[in-house]
N, C-alpha and C positions, 0 to 999 in steps of 0.2 A: 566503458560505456555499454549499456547493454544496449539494444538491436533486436530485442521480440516483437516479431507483428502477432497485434492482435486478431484472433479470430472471432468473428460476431457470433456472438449468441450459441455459440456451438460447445453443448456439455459434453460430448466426447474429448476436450481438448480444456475442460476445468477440472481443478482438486477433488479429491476424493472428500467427503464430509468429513470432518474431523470432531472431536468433542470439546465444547468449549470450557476453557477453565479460567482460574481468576486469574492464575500470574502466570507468562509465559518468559522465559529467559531470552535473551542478546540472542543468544544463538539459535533460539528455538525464530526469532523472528527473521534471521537472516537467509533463512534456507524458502521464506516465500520471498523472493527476490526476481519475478516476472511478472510481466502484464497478466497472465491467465491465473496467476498465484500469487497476488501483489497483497501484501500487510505492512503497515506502517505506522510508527509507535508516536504517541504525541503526548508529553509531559506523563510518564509511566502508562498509559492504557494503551492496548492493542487494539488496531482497528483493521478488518479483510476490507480490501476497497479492491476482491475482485471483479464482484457483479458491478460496480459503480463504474469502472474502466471497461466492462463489457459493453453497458449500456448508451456511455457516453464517449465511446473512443473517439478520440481526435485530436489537434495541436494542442486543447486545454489539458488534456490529462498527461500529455507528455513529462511534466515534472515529478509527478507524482510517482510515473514507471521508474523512473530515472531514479528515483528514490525508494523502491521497492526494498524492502526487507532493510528499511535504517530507520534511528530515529530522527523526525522530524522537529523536533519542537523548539532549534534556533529558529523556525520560518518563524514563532509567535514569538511576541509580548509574554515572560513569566507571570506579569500580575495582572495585563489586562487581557490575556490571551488571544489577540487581537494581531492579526498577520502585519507581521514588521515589514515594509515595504521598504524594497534595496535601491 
């Protein structure tokens, strides 16, 4: 279980830019696995939801850290992509 506090809005303590490409591998996603470094992959596409967890930290975004650097896409619906509710 990770245990990163986020820090507000403070770019000394975010990733370095990186260059975006079309296809990133398992493992290339798994090493952004923290709040200040958070990507998570959903039905093959990569998404950075670090500025989004910057901006919105709090008990909502908790799953999403928790889930940093995996794919998500058991949370949806394959055909209607629509969050399967547990």
């Amino acid at each position: 279980m990770k245990t990163d506090k986020v820090v507000r809005i403070d770019n000394r303590n975010l990733p370095a830019q990186y260059k975006k490409r079309r296809y990133y591998t398992n493992t290339e996603v798994k090493v952004h696995n923290t709040a200040n470094d958070c990507w998570i992959s959903i039905f093959y596409e990569v998404f950075d939801l670090t500025e989004l967890i910057q901006k919105n930290y709090g008990p909502l975004v908790d799953p999403l850290i928790k889930a940093a650097g995996t794919d998500i896409s058991s949370w949806f619906d394959p055909i209607t992509k629509d969050v399967i509710l547990f």
